[in-house]
C-alpha positions as CSV (number, residue, x, y, z in Angstrom):
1,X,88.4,200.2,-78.3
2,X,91.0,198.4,-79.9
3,X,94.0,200.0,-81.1
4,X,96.0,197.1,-82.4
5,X,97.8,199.6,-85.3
6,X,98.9,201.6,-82.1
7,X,102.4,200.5,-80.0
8,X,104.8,202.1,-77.4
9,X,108.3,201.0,-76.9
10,X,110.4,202.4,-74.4
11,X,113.2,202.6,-76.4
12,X,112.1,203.6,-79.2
13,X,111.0,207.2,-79.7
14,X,111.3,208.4,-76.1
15,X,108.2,205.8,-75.4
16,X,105.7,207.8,-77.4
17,X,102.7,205.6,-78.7
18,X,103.7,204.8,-82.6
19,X,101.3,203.9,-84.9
20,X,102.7,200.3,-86.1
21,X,106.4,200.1,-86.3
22,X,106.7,202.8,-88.5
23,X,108.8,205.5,-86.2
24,X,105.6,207.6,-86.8
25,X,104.0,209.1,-83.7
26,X,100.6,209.0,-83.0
27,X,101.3,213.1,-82.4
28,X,102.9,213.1,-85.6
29,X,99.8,211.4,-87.7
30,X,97.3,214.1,-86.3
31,X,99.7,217.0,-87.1
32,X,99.5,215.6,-90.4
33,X,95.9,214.8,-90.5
34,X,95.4,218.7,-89.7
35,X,98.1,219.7,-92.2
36,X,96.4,217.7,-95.1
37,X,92.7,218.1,-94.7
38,X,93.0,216.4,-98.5
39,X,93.4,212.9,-97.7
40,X,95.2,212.9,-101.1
41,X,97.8,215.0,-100.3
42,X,98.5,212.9,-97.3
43,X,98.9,209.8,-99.7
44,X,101.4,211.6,-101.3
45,X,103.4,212.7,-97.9
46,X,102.7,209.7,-95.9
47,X,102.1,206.5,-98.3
48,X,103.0,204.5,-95.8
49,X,99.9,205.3,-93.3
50,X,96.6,203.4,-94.2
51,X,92.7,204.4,-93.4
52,X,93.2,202.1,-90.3
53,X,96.0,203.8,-88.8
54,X,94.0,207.4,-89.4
55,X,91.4,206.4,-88.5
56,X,93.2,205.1,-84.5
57,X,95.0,207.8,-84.1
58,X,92.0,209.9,-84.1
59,X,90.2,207.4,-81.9
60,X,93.5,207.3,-79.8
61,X,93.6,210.9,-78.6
62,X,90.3,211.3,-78.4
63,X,90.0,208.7,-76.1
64,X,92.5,210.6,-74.3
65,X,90.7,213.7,-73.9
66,X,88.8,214.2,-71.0
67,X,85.0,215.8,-71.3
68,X,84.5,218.6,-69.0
69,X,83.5,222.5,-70.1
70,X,86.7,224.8,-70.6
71,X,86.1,228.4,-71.3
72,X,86.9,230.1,-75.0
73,X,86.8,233.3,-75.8
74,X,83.4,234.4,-77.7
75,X,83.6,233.8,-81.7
76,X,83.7,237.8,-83.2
């Protein structure tokens, strides 16, 4: 995968991957993603953040996430 939108800097932002050089956090883009679901409302919070850098931050962490079975409790 290529996450070319996606930097870190060790001085900048304690290190955290960034998306661009915007001092967003990747982190910081998916709270967001999950606090808009309406991608227009987004627009209007974040207008600086383009499909592209969405769209690798998602790809980012879940790249990141490791596939094995964890237990949940049972839906009610």
């Amino acid at each position: 995968m290529n996450f070319d939108r996606i930097s870190r800097d060790p001085t900048r932002l304690g290190g955290q991957p960034c998306i661009r050089d915007l001092r967003l956090t990747v982190r910081r883009v998916l709270q967001a993603i999950a606090l808009y679901p309406d991608r227009a409302d987004l627009r209007r919070e974040y207008p600086e953040l383009e499909d592209e850098d969405l769209k690798q931050a998602l790809e980012f962490a879940a790249a990141r996430l490791e596939d094995k079975a964890m237990d949940l409790p049972a839906a009610s």
